[in-house]
C-alpha angles and dihedrals in degrees: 000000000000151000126226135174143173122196104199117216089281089060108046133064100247096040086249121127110250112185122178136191133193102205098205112189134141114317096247096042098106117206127228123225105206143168120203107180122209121286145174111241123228094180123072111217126053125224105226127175089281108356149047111217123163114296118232116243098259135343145216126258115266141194110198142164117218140159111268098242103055130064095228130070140240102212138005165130137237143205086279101044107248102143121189141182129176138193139211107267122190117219140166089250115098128267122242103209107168114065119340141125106282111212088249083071097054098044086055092046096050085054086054097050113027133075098188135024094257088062103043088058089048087054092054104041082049083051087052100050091041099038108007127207143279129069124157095303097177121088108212085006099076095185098054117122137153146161123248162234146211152220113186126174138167130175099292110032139342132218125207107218117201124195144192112197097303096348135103154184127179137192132197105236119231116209103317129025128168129163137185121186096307136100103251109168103080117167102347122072139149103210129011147173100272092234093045101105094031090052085056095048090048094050093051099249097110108059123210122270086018117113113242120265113179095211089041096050097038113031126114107227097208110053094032092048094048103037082068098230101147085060089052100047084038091056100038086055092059094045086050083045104048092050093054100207115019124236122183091267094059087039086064090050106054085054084045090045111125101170117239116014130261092058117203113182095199093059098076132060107200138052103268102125116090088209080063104196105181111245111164138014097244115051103002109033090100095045114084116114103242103186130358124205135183121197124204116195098188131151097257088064144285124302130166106197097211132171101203081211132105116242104036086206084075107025134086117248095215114182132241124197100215096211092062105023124184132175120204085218131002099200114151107231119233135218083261134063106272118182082211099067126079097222091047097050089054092050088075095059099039085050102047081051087056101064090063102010102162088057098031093050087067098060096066110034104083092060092033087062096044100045088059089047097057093047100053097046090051092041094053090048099052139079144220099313103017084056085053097053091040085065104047094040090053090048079055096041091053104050079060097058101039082056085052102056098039083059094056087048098054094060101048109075105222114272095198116099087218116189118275092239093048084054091041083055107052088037076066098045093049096047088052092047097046096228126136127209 
């Protein structure tokens, strides 16, 4: 499950385009912070999650998150600033669940081949018509598929592209967009699959004399009702709306956003809060928000702020220019704790939290805050090379901190009283894991 959004200039206090995403998979499904830079392809077929299908003759420079098993991506940018994220939709159309395109594929393979948001969304839906979608999306729950949609922004505008197996609507955003795993666009629409109303009105789901609505017509009531995703693009509206025009550091609060404080992550059942920490296997095991990115278009350039950590309530948003992107370490993370791994490292520290959240959270915002601040006061401030040091030096920075406080942690003995089956859930976790608090 997951929770994306996109304010356009008319939205945002600096007249940029600042899109987030919370990336919430299962809780030891690390997630991998990479950069591919552009290249030009010798070899003619391409090596996706589940296919091959032809590669393209060269392709543009990405920075991507994506969990460490699959080829695609859940969320990223690329050299021209076009910057996407999609979420698992539930609809009434089947599921292809042997080899096919995911929409993490395509998501990566948009990046690749588009140097605007108009055609990124020409390269999926032709994805769609030539590939189609599905594929095994769930890591430890080998039966868990879905369709998909996007968000999908540039410089200038940005579209959110809904589909339903091979078919598709899509709908030019004005000023503020955000989705979670739920149809949203319903009558009106700006582009569409030709056969997308008369399929519905074959099928049964448009009834004659109604006007079409796409999330009416193909919507699965079950898994969109209880994945809770009408509570999380509810709540991430009134946070946008509150804030009246949104700036970076708003942006990493709404993905922070966990309703009413204190926050105890073992007092709800279900996935509505936007910060998704994983409580329980059955309604909550594929709900932890693995890695967290912000995006700001802006004219001095292109920086997605990213943590390359799961749970952005504990993590550190660090920034990277994408004309010049570096990366402090680029080790891929495993299905196993690894000292060596950025996101690993960090797990410590979210999970320790965890045991007394509402106290241990405390220990670490003040700096937390600060430290963003800082960065992006200096960052906006700086050109070409400075922007490049800034970025190694927070990576660095940050690693610091996340052994501080981990130090601090690991000499306070918890104060909460959490639930016995919460407890029972992460002891799991962390066996499987093989980390040790």
């Amino acid at each position: 499950m997951c929770d994306t959004f996109v304010a356009l200039k008319s939205a945002t206090v600096d007249g940029s385009v600042i899109f987030g995403k919370n990336s919430d998979r299962e809780p030891n499904e690390a997630q991998s912070l990479e950069y591919h830079p552009a290249k030009n392809n010798e070899q003619k077929n391409l090596d996706c999650t589940y296919l091959t299908i032809p590669q393209v003759q060269s392709t543009y420079g990405i920075l991507i998150c994506r969990p460490f098993w699959m080829w695609g991506a859940e969320m990223g940018i690329n050299e021209h600033g076009v910057t996407m994220g999609n979420e698992a939709v539930f609809t009434k159309m089947p599921l292809e669940k042997g080899n096919a395109l995911t929409g993490m594929d395509c998501l990566r393979l948009a990046l690749e081949r588009s140097d605007s948001s108009i055609k990124a969304l020409e390269v999926i839906t032709e994805l769609l018509a030539d590939f189609g979608q599905g594929g095994i999306c769930g890591y430890e729950d080998k039966s868990f598929a879905y369709h998909n949609s996007f968000i999908i922004a540039d410089p200038k505008e940005a579209w959110v592209l809904e589909t339903a197996g091979h078919l598709w609507v899509a709908k030019k955003v004005e000023d503020y967009y955000t989705i979670s795993n739920g149809l949203t666009i319903g009558k009106e629409f700006d582009l569409s699959h030709p056969d997308l109303v008369p399929f519905a009105r074959k099928k049964g789901w448009l009834k004659k004399g109604n006007t079409f609505h796409f999330a009416d017509c193909y919507s699965d009531w079950f898994y969109t009702t209880f994945s809770r995703c009408a509570l999380r693009r509810n709540r991430s509206g009134v946070l946008a709306g509150s804030a009246k025009k949104l700036d970076l550091y708003s942006a990493f609060s709404l993905l922070r956003d966990h309703g009413t404080e204190p926050y105890r992550p073992d007092s709800h059942f279900f996935m509505n809060q936007l910060c998704a920490h994983s409580a329980n296997s059955i309604a909550r095991h594929a709900s932890q928000s693995v890695g967290s990115m912000v995006a700001h278009l802006s004219d001095n350039g292109f920086t997605a702020w990213v943590t390359g950590t799961s749970a952005p309530c504990t993590a550190l948003f660090k920034p990277i220019d994408i004309a010049d992107a570096q990366l402090l370490e680029n080790k891929i993370p495993g299905k196993v704790f690894d000292a060596d791994s950025l996101w690993w490292r960090h797990e410590k520290l979210h999970r320790s939290i965890l045991q007394d959240y509402a106290n241990r959270i405390k220990i670490i915002e003040r700096e937390q805050r600060e430290f963003e601040k800082t960065l992006i006061n200096s960052f906006s401030t700086s050109t070409g090379a400075e922007k490049m040091d800034i970025t190694l030096k927070a990576f660095k920075n940050a690693d610091a901190l996340t052994t501080k406080w981990l130090t601090k942690l690991n000499s306070s003995t918890p104060l909460s009283n959490m639930s016995w089956l919460y407890h029972r859930y992460w002891k799991k976790q962390n066996r499987t894991a093989q980390i040790t608090l």
